[in-house]
C-alpha positions as CSV (number, residue, x, y, z in Angstrom):
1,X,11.6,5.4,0.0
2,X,13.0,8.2,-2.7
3,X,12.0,6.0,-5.2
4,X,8.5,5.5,-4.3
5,X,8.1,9.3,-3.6
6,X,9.2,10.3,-6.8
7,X,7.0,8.0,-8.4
8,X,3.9,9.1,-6.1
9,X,5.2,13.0,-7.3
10,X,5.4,12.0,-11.1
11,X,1.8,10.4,-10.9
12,X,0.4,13.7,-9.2
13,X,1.9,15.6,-11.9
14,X,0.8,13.6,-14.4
15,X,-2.9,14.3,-12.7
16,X,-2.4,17.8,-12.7
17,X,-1.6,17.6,-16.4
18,X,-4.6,15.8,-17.4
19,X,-7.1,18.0,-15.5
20,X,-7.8,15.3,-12.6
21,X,-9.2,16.4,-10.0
22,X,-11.8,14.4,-8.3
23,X,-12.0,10.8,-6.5
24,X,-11.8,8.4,-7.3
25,X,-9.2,7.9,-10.0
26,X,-10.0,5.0,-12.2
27,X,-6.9,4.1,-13.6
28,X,-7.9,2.7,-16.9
29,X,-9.7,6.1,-17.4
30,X,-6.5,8.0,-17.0
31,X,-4.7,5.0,-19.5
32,X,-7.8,6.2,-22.1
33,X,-6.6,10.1,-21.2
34,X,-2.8,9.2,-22.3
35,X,-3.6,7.3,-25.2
36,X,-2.4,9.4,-29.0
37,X,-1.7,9.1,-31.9
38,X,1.4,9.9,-31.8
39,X,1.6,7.4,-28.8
40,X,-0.9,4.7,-28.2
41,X,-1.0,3.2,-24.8
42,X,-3.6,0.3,-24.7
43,X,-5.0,-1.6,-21.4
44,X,-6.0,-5.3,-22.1
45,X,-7.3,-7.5,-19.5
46,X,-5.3,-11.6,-19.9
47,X,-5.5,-14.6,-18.6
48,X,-1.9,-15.5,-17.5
49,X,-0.6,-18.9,-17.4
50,X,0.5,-18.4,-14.1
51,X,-1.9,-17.0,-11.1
52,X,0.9,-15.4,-9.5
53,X,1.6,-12.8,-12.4
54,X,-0.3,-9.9,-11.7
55,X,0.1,-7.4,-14.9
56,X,2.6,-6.9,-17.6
57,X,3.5,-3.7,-19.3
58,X,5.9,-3.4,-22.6
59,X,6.7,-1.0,-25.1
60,X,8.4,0.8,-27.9
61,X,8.9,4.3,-29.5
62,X,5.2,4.2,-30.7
63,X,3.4,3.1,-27.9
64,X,2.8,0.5,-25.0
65,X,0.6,-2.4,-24.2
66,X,-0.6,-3.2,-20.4
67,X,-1.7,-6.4,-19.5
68,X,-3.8,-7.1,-16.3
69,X,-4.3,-10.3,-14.7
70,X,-8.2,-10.6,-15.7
71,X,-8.7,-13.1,-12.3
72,X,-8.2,-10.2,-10.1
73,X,-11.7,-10.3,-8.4
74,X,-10.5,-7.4,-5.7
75,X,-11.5,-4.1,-7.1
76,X,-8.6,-2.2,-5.1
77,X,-6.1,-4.8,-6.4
78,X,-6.9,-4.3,-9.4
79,X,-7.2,-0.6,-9.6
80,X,-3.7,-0.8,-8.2
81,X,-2.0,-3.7,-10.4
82,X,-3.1,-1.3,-13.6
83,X,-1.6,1.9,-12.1
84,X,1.7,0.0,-11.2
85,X,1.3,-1.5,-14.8
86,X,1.0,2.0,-16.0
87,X,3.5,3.4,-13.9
88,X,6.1,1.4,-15.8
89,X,4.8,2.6,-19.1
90,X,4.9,6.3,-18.1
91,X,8.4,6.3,-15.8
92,X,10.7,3.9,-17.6
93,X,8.7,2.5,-21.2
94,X,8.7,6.2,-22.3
95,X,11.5,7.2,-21.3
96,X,13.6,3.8,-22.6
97,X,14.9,3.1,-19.5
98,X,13.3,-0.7,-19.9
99,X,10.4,-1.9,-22.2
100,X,9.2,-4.9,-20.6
101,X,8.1,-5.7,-17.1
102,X,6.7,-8.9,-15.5
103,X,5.0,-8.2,-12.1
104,X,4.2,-10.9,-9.9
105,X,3.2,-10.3,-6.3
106,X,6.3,-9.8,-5.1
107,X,6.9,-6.6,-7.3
108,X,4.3,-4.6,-5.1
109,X,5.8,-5.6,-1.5
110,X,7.1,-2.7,0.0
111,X,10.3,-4.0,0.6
112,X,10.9,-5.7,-2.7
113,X,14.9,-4.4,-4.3
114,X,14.1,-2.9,-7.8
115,X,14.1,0.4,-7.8
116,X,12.0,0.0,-10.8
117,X,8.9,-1.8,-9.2
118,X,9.5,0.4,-6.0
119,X,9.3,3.7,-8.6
120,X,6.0,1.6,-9.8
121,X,4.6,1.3,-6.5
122,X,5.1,4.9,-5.6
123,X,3.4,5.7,-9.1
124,X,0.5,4.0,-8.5
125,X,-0.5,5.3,-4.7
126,X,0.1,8.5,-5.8
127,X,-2.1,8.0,-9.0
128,X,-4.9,6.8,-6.7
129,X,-4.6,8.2,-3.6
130,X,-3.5,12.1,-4.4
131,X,-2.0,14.1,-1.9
132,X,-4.2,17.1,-2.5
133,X,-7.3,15.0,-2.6
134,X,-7.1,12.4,0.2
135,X,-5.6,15.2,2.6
136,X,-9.1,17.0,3.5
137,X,-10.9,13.9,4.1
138,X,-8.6,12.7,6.9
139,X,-7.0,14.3,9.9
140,X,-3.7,12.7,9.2
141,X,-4.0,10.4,12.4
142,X,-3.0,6.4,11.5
143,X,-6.0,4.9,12.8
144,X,-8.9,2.5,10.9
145,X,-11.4,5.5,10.7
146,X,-8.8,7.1,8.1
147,X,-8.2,4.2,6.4
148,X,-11.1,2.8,5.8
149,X,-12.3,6.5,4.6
150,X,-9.6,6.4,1.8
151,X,-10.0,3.1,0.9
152,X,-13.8,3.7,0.4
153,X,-12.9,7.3,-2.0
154,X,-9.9,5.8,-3.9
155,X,-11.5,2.5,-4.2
156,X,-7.7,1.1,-2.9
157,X,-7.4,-1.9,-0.6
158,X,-6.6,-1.9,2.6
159,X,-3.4,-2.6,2.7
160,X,-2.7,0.5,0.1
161,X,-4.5,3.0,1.6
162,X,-2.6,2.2,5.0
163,X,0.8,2.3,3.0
164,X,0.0,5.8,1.7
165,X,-1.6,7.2,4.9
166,X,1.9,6.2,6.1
167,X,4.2,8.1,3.4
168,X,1.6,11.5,4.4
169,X,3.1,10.8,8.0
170,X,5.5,10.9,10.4
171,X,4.3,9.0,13.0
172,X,6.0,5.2,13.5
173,X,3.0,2.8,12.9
174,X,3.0,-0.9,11.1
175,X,0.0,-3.3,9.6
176,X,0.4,-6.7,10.6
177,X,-1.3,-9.0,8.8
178,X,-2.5,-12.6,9.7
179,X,-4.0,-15.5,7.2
180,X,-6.1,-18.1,9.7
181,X,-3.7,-17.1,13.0
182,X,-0.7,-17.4,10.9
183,X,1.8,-14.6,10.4
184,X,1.8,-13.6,6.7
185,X,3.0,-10.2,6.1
186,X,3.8,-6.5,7.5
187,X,4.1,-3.1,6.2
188,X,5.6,-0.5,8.3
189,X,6.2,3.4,8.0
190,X,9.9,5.0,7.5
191,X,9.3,5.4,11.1
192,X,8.4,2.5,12.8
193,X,12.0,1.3,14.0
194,X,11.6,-1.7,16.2
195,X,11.2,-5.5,14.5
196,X,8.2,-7.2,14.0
197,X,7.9,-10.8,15.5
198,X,6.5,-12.9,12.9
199,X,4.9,-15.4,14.9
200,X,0.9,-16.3,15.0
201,X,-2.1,-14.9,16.7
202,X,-2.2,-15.9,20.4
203,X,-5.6,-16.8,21.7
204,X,-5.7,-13.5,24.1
205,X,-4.8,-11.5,20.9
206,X,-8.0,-12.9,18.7
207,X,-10.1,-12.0,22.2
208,X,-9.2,-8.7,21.3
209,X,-9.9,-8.7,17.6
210,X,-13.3,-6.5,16.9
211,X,-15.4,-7.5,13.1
212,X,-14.0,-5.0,11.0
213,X,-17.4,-5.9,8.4
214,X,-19.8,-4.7,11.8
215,X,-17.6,-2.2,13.1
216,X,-16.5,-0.6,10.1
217,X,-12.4,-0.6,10.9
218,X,-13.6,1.3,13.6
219,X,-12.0,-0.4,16.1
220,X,-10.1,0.8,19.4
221,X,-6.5,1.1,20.6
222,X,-5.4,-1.3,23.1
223,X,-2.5,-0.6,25.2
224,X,-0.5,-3.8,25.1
225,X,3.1,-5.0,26.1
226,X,5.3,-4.4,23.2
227,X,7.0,-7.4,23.6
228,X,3.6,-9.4,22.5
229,X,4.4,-7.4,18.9
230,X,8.0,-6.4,18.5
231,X,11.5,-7.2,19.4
232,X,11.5,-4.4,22.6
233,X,15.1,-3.4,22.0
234,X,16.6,-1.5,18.8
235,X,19.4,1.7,18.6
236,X,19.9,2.0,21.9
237,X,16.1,2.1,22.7
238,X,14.1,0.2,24.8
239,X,9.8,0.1,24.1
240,X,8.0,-1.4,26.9
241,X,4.0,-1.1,25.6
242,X,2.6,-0.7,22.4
243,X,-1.0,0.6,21.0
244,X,-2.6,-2.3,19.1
245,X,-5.9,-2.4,17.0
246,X,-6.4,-5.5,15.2
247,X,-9.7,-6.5,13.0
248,X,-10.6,-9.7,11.5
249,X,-12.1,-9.8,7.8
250,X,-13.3,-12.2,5.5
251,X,-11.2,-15.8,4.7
252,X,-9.9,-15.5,8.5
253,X,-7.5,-12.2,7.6
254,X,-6.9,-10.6,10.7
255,X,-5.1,-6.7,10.4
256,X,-3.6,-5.4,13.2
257,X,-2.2,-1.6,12.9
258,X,0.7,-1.0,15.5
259,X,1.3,2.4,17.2
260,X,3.6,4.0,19.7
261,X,5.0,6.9,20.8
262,X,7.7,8.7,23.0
263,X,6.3,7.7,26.4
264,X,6.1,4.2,25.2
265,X,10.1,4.1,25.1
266,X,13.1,4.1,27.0
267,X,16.6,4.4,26.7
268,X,18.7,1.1,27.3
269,X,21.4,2.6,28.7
270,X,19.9,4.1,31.8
């Protein structure tokens, strides 16, 4: 997590440098901003060979090239793949840390080891999704009402916006996300302690799934047993219910956002 925080910090500096100060931040606009002559830094859409390569960024001591998968249909994708891109160029290609970087998907998993692609990461939600601007526009709370209103400013995806609403935080909340009923991936906050069962959607789960394109992520919690989520038991804690929310999207993706809170644990010693 210090990794991705400095990165988020360097990109809001970076911001504040260049005058920045209004949503939402198109990325290849702020590439343009950075771009001398006494450093060129140039933005190229490519096709790669390979689908799974998302964006490339290398360099030198007079400038950098970023290279973007041009098949990214998603818009907040994309915004995000060139501000990791770009992250690399400004945090390690200018600095000659490294000059070349391959992202595939990997690379912007939370969880993923390089500190270099984590550093990225941090970069890039903090490029997009500024403290100082995405602060008034939500009351802090994890829920889809927030997220959906930063996605919709920053032009970020879902799974971003969620990510940084999470690093703003302190409250222990996950997104679990399911690909036709089948577990396919979480992210959870520093504070979200318990593990996530990675098992698919039961039947009385998808009952409780509300059409996140008709509600507008403004789905409810549900008070569930935590054991339907999680693993209950973790450092000498015990949770017995949890507060889901889970909405279904487009190509059968179903999110579920995961919530609890002190009176939702125990302690397994008593």
């Amino acid at each position: 997590m210090i990794k991705e925080k400095h990165g988020a910090a360097e990109a809001e500096y970076l911001l504040e440098e260049l005058e920045i100060n209004t949503l939402p931040i198109i990325p290849k606009e702020v590439v343009k901003a950075i771009d001398s002559e006494h450093y060129r830094v140039v933005l190229e859409p490519q096709s790669f060979k390979s689908e799974s390569i998302l964006g490339k960024a290398e360099g030198n001591n007079d400038g950098a090239l970023i290279y973007v998968n041009a098949n990214i249909k998603d818009e907040g994708r994309y915004n995000f793949t060139v501000a990791h891109e770009l992250g690399h160029v400004v945090l390690h290609i200018m600095n000659r840390k490294k000059l070349s970087f391959e992202c595939g998907k990997d690379a912007f998993k939370s969880y993923y080891n390089d500190p270099s692609e984590r550093e990225a990461n941090g970069f890039a939600s903090g490029l997009l999704m500024p403290k100082q601007l995405i602060s008034p526009l939500t009351d802090g709370d994890i829920n889809w009402r927030n997220i959906s209103t930063i996605k919709r400013e920053c032009k970020t995806s879902l799974e971003a916006s969620f990510r940084r609403l999470c690093s703003l935080s302190h409250e222990p909340a996950a997104l679990v996300i399911h690909k036709k009923d089948r577990f396919h991936r979480f992210a959870s906050s520093e504070q979200f302690d318990f593990y996530i069962e990675q098992i698919p959607l039961t039947i009385d789960k998808k009952d409780l799934c509300s059409n996140g394109l008709a509600d507008e992520l403004f789905a409810e919690f549900e008070e569930m047993d935590a054991s339907d989520w999680v693993n209950p038991c973790k450092k000498g804690l015990t949770i017995d219910r949890i507060y889901a929310s889970s909405i279904s999207l487009a190509n059968d993706i179903t999110y579920t956002l995961l919530k609890y809170d002190d009176d939702c644990l125990s302690d397994s010693n008593e």
